[in-house]
N, C-alpha and C positions, 0 to 999 in steps of 0.2 A: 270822783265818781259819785251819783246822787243815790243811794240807797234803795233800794226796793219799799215800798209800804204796802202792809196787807190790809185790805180793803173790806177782806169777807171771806169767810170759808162754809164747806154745806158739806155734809158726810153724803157717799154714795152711796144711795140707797142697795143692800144688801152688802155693804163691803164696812171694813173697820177704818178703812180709808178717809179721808177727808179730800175735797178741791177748793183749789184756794185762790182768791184774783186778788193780785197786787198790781201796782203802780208805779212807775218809775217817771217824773216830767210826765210827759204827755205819750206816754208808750204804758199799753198794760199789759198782763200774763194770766193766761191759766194753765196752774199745776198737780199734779196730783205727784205728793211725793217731791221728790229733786227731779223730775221729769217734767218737764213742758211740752204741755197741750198744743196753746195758741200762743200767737205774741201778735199785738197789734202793729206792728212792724212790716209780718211776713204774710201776708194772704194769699201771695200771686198764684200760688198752684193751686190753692182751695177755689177759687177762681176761674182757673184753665177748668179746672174738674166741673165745672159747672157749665162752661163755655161747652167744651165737648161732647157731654150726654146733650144740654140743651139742643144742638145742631143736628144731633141725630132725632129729633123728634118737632121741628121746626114746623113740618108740612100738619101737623096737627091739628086740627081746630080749636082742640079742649083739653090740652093737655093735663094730666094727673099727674105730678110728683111729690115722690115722699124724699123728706130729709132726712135722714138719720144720725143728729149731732146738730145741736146748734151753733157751739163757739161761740163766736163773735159775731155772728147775725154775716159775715163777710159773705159766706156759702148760699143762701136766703139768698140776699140784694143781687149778687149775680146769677142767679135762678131767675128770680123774679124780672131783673132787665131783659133775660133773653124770652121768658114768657108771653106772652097776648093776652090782652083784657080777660078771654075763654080759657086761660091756664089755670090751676089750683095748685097751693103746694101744702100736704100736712109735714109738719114739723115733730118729729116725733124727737122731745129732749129727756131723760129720766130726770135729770135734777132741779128742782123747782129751784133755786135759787140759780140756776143758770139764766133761765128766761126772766127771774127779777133784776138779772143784771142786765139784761140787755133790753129791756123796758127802761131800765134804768141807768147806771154809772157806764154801760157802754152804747146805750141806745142811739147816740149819734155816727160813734162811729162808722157803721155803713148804713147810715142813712136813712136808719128807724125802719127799715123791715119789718118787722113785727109789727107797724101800721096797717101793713098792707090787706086790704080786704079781700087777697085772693089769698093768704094763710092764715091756718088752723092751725094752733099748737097740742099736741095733746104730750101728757108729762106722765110716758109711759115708755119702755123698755120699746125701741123698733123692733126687737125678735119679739115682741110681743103681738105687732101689727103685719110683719112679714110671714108669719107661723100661720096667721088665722085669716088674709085677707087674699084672695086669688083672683089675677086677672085683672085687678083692682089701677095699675100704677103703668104709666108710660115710660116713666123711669123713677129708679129707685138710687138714689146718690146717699153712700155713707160716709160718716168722718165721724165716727165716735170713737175712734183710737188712734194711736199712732202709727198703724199699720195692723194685718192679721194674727197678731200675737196678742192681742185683747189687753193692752196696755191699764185704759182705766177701769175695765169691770171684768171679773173672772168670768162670770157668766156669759160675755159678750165672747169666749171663743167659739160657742154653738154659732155661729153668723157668719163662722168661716169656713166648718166642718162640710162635708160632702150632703150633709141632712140641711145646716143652714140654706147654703148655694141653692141646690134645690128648690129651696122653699121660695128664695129670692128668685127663681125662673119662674116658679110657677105664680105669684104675686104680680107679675109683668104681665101687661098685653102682648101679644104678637110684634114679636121687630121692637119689644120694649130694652130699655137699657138700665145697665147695673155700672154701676158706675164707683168704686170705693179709692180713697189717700191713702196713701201712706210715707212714710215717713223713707223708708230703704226699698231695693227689692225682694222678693221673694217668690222662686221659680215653683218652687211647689205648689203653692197658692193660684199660679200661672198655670200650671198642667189639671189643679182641681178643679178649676172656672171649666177647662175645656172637656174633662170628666163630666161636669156635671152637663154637660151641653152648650155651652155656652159659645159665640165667637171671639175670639179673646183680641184688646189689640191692647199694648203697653206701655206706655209714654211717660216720660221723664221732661220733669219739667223744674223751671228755677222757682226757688223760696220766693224770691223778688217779681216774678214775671218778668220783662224787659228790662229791671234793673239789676237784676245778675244774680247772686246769691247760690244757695246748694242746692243739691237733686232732690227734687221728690219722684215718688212713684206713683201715677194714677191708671187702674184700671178701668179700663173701658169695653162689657161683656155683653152681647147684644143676644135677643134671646131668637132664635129662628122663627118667622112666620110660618 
């Protein structure tokens, strides 16, 4: 078995934590902790997540999306192929050495994303931009955890709270979409989208996309016109 190599680590901002991207051959990882983020291996549902909001909002001309989580740029590239020359996406990443990785030691990976001249990174907390911006986004897609249990930042469980959701409808146009990964499911999280108004639909999808692999969960919460 070829050993893991650590490549780089960058402390979360506000956290004693560190995130750390290693190596393995031609597969990378990001972790925080014995917990894995990403693996360049598995994108297929970060992918479907993407596929999914993007289609609900196709008839657009000018579509707005916010990212929330960059990963591996994998989320990005599948945004951006379903997009139109007239889409925009801001990327909202907190940790600055994530986006230097993906400028950098993983920038090919999917396809150099962060070239694209219809994304904006800004390298600030998304509850930062979904608290303060309203009406602003056609859809708003997260993956900054591993599901609603705010896995890499404490502070990230307000994004899931009945005050976060909220703020994530009110951030959306008319018939906008929310759109969040996760790792497992979580029915409560299911009944608080529809609390907070939301139309809720639940879909389970493979690690691998069509090459098989385990369940993830991606919600898909459509906001009423």
């Amino acid at each position: 078995m070829i050993p893991w190599q650590l490549l780089d680590s960058a402390q979360i901002p506000g956290e004693i934590r560190a995130i750390r991207l290693y190596k393995r051959a031609a597969e990378f990882s990001i972790r925080v902790g014995n917990a894995e983020l990403m693996n360049s291996r598995m994108h297929g549902s970060e992918n479907a997540m993407a596929d999914f909001a993007c289609a609900r909002i196709a008839s657009r001309p000018c579509p707005q999306v916010l990212l929330g989580g960059l990963g591996m740029g994998y989320t990005l590239a599948a945004i951006l192929k379903q997009l139109g020359t007239g889409g925009k996406v801001v990327v909202a990443e907190l940790v600055p050495s994530v986006v230097a990785w993906n400028r950098g030691l993983l920038a090919a990976l999917a396809g150099h994303p962060l070239g694209d001249t219809r994304v904006t990174v800004r390298e600030v907390d998304v509850a930062q931009i979904i608290l303060t911006e309203h009406g602003a986004y056609d859809a708003i897609l997260l993956d900054v955890d591993n599901g609603p249990e705010a896995l890499t930042r404490h502070d990230n469980d307000c994004l899931y709270t009945h005050r976060g959701l909220a703020a994530s409808f009110d951030a959306l146009r008319p018939a906008g979409v929310y759109a969040l990964w996760s790792a497992s499911p979580n029915p409560t999280f299911t009944r608080r989208l529809r609390e907070v108004g939301f139309k809720v639909e639940v879909k389970r999808v493979r690690a691998l996309g069509n090459r098989g692999g385990g369940y993830h969960t991606i919600w898909l919460a459509v906001r009423g016109a």
